[in-house]
C-alpha positions in Angstrom: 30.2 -19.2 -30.9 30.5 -17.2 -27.6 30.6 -18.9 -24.3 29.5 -17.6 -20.7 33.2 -17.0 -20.1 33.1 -14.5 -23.4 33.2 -11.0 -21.9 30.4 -10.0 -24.2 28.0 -12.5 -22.5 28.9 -12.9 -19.1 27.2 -11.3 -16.3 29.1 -8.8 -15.4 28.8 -6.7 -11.4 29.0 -2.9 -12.5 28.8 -0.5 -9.4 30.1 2.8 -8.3 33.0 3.4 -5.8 31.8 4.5 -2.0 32.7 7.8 -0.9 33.2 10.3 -3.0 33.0 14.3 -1.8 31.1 17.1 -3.4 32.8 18.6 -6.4 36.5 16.5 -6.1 34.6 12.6 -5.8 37.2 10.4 -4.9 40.4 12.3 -5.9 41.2 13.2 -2.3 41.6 8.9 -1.7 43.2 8.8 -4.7 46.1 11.5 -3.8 46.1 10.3 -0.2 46.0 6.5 -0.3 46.0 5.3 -4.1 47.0 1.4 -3.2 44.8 1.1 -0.5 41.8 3.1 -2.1 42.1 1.4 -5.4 42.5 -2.3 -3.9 39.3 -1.4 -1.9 37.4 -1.2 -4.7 37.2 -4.8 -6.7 35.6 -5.8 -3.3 32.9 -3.6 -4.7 32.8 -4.7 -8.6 34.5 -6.1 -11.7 34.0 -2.3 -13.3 33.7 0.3 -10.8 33.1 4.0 -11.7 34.4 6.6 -9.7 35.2 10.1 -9.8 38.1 12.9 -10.7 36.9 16.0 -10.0 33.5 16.1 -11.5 34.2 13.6 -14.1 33.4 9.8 -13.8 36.6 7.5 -14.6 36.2 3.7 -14.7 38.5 1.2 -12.8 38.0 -2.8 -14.6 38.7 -5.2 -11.7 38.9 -8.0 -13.6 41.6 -9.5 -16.4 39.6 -10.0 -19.0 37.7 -6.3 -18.9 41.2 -5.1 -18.4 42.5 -6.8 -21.6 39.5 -6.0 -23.4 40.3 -2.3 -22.9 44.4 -3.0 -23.7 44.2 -5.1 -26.8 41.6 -2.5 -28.6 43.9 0.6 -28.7 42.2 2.4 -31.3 39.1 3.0 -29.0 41.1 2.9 -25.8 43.8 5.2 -26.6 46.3 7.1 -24.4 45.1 10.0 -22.2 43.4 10.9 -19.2 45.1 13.6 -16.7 48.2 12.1 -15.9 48.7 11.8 -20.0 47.9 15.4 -20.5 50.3 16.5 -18.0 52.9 14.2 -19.0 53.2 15.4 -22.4 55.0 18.8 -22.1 57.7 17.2 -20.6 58.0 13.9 -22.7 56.5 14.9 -25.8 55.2 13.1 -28.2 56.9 9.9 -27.7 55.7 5.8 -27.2 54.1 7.0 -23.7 52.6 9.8 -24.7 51.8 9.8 -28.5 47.9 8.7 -29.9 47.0 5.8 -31.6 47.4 6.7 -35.2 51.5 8.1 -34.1 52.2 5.5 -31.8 51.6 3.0 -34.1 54.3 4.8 -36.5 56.7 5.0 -34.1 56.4 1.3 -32.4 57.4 -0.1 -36.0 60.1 2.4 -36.0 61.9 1.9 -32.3 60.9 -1.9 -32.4 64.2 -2.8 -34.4 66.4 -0.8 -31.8 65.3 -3.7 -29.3 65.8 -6.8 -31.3 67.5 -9.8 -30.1 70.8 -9.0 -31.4 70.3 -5.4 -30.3 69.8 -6.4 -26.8 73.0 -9.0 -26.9 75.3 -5.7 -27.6 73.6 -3.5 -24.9 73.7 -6.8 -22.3 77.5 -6.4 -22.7 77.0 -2.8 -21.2 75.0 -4.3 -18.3 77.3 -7.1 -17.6 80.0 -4.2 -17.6 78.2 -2.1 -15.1 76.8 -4.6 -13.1 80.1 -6.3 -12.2 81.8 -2.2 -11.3 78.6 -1.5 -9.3 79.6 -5.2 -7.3 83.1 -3.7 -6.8 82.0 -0.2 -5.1 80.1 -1.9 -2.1 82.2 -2.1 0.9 81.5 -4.8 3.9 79.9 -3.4 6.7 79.3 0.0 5.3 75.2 1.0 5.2 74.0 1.7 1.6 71.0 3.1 0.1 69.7 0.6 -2.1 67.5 3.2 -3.6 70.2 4.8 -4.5 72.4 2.3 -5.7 69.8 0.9 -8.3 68.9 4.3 -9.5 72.4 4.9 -10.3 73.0 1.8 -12.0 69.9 1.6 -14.2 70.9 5.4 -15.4 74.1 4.2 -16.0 73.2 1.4 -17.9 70.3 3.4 -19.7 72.8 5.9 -20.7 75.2 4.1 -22.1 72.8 1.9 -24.1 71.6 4.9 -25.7 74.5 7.2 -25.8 77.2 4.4 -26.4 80.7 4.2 -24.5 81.7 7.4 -25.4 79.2 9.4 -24.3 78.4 8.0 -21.3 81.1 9.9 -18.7 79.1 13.4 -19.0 75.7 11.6 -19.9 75.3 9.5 -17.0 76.4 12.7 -14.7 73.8 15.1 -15.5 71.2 11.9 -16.2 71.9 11.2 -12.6 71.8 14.5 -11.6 69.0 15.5 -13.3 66.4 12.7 -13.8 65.4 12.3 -10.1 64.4 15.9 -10.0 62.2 15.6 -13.4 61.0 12.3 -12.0 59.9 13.8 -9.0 58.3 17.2 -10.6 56.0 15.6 -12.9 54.9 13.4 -10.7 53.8 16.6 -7.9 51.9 18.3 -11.2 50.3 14.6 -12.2 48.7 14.6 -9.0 47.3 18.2 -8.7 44.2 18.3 -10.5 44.0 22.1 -10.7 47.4 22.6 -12.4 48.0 25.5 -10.2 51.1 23.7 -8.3 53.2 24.2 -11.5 52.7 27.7 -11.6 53.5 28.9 -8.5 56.9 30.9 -7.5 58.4 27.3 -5.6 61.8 26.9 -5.2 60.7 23.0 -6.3 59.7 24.8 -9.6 62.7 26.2 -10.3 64.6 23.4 -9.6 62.5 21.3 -11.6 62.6 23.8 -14.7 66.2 23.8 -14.5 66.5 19.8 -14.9 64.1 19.9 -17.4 66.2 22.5 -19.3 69.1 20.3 -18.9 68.2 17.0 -19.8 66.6 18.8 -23.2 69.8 20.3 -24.3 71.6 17.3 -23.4 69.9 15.1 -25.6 69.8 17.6 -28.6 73.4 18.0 -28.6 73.9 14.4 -28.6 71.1 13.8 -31.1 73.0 16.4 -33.4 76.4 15.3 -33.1 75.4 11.6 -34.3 73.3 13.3 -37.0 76.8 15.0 -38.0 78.8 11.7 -37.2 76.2 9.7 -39.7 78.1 6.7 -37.8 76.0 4.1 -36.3 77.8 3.4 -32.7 75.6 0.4 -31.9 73.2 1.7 -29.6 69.7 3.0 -29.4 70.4 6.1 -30.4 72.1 4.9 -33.6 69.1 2.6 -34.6 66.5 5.0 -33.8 68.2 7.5 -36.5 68.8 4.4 -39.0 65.1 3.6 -38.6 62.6 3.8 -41.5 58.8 3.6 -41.7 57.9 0.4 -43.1 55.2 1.5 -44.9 56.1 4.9 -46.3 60.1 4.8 -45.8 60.2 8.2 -44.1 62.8 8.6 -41.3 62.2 10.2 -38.0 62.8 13.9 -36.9 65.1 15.5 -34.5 62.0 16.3 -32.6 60.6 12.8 -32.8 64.1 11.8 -32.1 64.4 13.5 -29.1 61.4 12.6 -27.6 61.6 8.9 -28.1 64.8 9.3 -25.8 63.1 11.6 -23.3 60.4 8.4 -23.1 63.2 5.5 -22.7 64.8 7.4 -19.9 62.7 7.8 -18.0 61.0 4.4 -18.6 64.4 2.7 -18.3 65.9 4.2 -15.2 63.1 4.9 -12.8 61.1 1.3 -13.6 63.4 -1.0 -13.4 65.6 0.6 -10.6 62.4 0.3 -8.3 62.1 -2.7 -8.8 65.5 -4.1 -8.3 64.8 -2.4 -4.6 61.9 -4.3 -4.1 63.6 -7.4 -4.8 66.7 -6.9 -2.4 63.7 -5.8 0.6 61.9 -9.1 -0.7 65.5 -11.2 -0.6 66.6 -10.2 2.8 63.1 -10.9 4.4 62.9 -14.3 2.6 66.4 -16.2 3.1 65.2 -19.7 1.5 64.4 -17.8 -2.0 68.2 -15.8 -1.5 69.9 -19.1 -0.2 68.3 -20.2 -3.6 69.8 -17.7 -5.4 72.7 -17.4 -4.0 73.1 -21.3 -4.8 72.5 -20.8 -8.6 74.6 -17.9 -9.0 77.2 -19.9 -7.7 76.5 -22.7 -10.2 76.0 -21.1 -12.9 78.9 -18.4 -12.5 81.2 -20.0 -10.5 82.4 -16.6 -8.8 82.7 -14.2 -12.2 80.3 -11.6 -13.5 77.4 -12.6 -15.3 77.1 -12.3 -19.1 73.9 -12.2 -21.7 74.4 -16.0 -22.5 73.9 -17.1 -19.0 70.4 -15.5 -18.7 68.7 -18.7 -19.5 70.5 -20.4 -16.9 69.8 -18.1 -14.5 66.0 -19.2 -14.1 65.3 -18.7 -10.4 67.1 -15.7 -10.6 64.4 -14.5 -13.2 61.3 -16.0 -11.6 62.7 -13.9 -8.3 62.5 -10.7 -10.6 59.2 -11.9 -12.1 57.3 -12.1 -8.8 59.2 -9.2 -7.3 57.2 -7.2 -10.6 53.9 -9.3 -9.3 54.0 -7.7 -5.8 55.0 -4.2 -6.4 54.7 -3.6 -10.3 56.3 -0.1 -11.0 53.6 1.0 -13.6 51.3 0.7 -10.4 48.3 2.6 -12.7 48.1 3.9 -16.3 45.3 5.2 -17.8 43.0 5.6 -21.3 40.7 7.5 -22.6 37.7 6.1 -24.8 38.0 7.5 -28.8 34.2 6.9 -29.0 31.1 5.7 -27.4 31.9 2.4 -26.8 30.9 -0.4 -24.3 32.4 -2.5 -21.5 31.2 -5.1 -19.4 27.7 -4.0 -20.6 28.0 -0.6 -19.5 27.8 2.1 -21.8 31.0 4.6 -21.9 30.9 7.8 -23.5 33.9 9.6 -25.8 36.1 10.4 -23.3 35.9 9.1 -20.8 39.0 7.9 -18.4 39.6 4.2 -17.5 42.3 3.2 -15.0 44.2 0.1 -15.2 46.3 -0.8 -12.2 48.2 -4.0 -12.2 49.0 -3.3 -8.5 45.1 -4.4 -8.0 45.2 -7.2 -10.1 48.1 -8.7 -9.3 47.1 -9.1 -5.3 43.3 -10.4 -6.5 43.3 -13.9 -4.5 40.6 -14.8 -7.5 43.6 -14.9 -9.8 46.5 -15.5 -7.6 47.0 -17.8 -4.6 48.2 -16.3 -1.7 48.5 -13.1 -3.6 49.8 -10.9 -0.8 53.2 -13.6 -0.2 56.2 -13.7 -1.9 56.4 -17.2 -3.9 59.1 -17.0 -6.8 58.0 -20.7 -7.6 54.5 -19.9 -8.9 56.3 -18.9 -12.1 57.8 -22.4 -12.2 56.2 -23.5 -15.6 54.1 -26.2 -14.3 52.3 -24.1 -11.7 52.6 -20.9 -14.0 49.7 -22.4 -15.7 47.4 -22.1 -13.0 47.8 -18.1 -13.4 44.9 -16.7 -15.2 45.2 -15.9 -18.7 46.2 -11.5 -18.8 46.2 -11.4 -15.3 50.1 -10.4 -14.9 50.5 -7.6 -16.6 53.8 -5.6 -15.2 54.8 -4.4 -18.8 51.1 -3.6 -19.9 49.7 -5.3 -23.1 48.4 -4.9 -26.6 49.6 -2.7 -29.2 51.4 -0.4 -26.5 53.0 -3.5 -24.2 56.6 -1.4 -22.9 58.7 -2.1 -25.8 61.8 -2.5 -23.7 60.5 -5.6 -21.2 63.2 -8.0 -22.4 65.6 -5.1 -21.6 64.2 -4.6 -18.7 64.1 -8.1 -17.8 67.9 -9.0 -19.3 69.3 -5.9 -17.0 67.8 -6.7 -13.8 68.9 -10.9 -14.0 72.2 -9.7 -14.6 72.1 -7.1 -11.9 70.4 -9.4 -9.4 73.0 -12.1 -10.2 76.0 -10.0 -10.3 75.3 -8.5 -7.1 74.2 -11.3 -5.2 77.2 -13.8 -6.3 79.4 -11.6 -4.0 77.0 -9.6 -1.3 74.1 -10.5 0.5 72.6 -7.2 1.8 70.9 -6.9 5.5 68.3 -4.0 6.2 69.4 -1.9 8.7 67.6 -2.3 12.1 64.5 -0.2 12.1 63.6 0.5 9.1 60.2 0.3 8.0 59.3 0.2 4.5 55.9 1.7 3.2 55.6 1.2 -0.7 55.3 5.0 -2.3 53.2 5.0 -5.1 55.0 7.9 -7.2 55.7 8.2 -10.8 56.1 4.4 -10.0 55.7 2.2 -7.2 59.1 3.4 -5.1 60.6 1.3 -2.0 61.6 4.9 -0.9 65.1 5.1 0.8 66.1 1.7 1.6 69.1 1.8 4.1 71.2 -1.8 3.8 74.2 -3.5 4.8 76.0 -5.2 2.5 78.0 -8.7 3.7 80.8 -10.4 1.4 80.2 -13.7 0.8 82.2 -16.2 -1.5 80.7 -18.5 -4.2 80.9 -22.0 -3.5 
């Protein structure tokens, strides 16, 4: 029996976005001030259409349209510009790939991030975490940007690549990653696809990471297919694993791309956020005193490890909000597989729906105060009073990021590590201006680091 809360029945405000130009709509907002634009609009609607180019795209302001179009893959499958253009240079991995593959490939990569997978790869970040601790020196101005970029690629690549590999892995991921990052982000957001085309030094240079990481990984990929040894990492269990349903491994091709996909998704993301959380620390010293007084219980003064994660529960709920405020999948879009209808309003085959957690997340309808930094609404008594698919940093449905716990492991670790022996202090000056980019980026973030001892 459906209710007036069922998403079928409800009533339901459908509208169309203020603004648009002649021939480009509202892509010149959209390029210009994305955040601002899109967190104009729910103001406006719970679905509001707009337009790219000539073509309308639909942006659901509300959680339960939103989950409506997440949990129903099939019909609201990847795609939409940014997809298109993305696929050349990740190919046809869990990002990229369309319904019918990704569903292949999700029961394939799932086992390479089960619980006892992510014990042995935790030991990697507790490893890195603790060296990146011993590099900062007192006094001496750091970009945090930098910093977290450099230890998520580390981490990344030795999860994948295992100990061995990592020396020359982690050099030319570090080298190289920020340029792709950067690149496909510049074609993503040009419309006529002219930009990649042109004779630009940025081109060249962007070509030439590419070209890198690609031979990078197929060397790797074909020395462990020589090796047949399983080294414990992703890479290993991504060549071990089998199609349930039909036993059939994966190719070198499918290989390849599945590691293009985690790269980028496990280095950019989650080093983005980390930034945000150090800007939101130093600007908020009762939630770092708080910290730094359950590191020091919990630790006692020496690097974290994987079996004091659940200990570590402030430090996680700092993370958790820190993904609420500035979630680094800012937007991601679909594309509709077939007529098909939403909030009562008929969509066509094709057409592009937006999802942006940035906008949700900061609806006060769904979250109190939603602009302020408050670790302790995920405190499990008031975590209840969060609506029901409203938080949605990792996505959801079929295609939720397979690597959240990962994601979510790596950064308690690297936020406890770090903060049982520094507390960092933004330089004087800076401003900070949230960059939405391939994901929602701090941009440089100068800091100071100061030693402090655990208690």
């Amino acid at each position: 029996m459906k209710t007036d809360s069922d998403p079928a029945t409800r009533s339901w405000r459908i509208t169309r976005a203020p603004g648009g130009l002649p021939l480009v709509g509202h892509a010149v907002q959209l390029a210009r001030r994305p955040l601002e634009f899109l967190s104009s609009l729910p103001a406006a609607g719970d679905l509001v259409e707009l337009r790219l180019g000539t073509k309308p795209a639909y942006l659901p302001c509300h959680p339960e349209l939103v989950q409506q179009v997440l949990r129903n893959a099939r019909v609201y499958d990847t795609g939409g510009p940014v997809k298109d253009k993305a696929r050349p240079i990740l190919g046809n991995g869990l990002i990229t790939s369309d319904w019918a593959d990704h569903r292949r490939q999700r029961r394939m990569v799932q086992p390479a991030f089960h619980t006892a997978r992510i014990a042995a790869y935790a030991v990697v970040m507790q490893d890195e975490c603790g060296a990146q601790a011993e590099t900062w020196r007192a006094g001496l101005p750091l970009d945090v940007a930098d910093a977290m970029q450099a230890l998520t690629a580390r981490v990344t690549a030795r999860a994948l690549f295992s100990t061995e590999m990592a020396p020359h892995s982690v050099a030319e991921i570090q080298r190289s990653l920020p340029v792709m990052v950067r690149g496909a982000f510049r074609r993503a957001m040009d419309p006529t696809g002219l930009v990649a085309r042109l004779p630009l030094a940025a081109n060249r240079e962007f070509d030439a990471a590419l070209a890198r990481l690609h031979g990078l990984i197929d060397g790797i990929v074909g020395d462990y297919r020589r090796s047949g040894e399983d080294r414990g990492d992703l890479l290993s269990a991504l060549l071990a694993a089998r199609d349930e349903e039909d036993g059939g491994a994966m190719t070198d091709q499918e290989v390849h791309d599945q590691v293009m996909t985690l790269l980028l998704a496990g280095v950019e993301t989650t080093a983005s956020a980390l930034t945000w959380a150090w800007h939101l620390l130093a600007a908020h010293p009762e939630a770092e005193a708080r910290l730094h007084a359950e590191v020091d219980e919990v630790l006692g003064g020496r690097v974290p490890e994987y079996a004091d994660v659940p200990r570590l529960v402030h430090t996680q709920r700092i993370f958790t909000e820190t993904l609420r405020l500035y979630p680094p999948a800012w937007m991601y879009t679909r594309m509709t597989t077939e007529p098909t209808e939403l909030a009562g309003h008929r969509l066509p085959a094709g057409a592009d729906v937006l999802i942006s957690p940035y906008v949700i997340h900061r609806m006060p309808e769904f979250f109190a105060r939603p602009h302020v930094f408050d670790p302790d609404r995920w405190l499990p008594e008031r975590a209840q009073e969060v609506t029901r698919g409203s938080y949605l940093p990792f996505g959801g449905g079929s295609r939720k990021c397979i690597g959240d716990v990962f994601g979510m492991t790596e950064a308690t670790l690297a936020l406890a590590a770090l903060a049982s022996r520094w507390r960092l202090r933004p330089v004087p000056g800076t401003t900070v201006t949230p960059r939405a980019e391939m994901s929602l980026t701090a941009g440089r973030l100068p800091m100071v680091p100061e030693p402090r001892a655990a208690t």
